[in-house]
C-alpha positions in Angstrom: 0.0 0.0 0.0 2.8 1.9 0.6 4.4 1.2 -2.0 1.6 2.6 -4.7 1.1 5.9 -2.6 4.9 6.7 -3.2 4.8 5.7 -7.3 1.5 7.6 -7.0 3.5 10.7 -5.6 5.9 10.1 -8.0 4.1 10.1 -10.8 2.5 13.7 -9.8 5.8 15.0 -9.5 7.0 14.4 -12.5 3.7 15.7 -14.3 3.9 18.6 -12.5 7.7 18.9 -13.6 6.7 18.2 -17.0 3.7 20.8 -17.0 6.0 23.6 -15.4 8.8 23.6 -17.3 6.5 23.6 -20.9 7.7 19.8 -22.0 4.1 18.7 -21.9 2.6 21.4 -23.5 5.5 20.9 -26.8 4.6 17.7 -26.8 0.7 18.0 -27.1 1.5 21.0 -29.7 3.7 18.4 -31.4 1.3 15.7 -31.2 -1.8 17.8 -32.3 0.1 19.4 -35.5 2.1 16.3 -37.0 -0.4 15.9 -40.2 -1.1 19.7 -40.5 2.6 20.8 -42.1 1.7 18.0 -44.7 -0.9 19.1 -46.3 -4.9 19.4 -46.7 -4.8 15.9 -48.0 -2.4 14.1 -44.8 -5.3 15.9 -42.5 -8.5 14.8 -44.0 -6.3 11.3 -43.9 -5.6 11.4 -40.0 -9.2 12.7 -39.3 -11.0 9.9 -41.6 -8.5 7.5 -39.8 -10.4 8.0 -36.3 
């Protein structure tokens, strides 16, 4: 139990590291925008994927 608390604690910390230093926001700007700078076509494609 104690145990899963700590990697619970853990875990936050290193989100929050992530979210304060601007790591996670590049990485969901990178991970929204990777079939826009191909083209019309490679969007329709990713969105028709789904």
């Amino acid at each position: 139990m104690l145990f899963s608390f700590l990697a619970l604690v853990g875990a936050l910390a290193a989100l929050w590291g992530a979210a304060r230093d601007g790591r996670l926001l590049g990485l969901a700007v990178d991970a929204a925008s990777h079939s826009l700078s191909a083209g019309l076509v490679a969007a329709l494609q990713d969105v028709l994927a789904f």
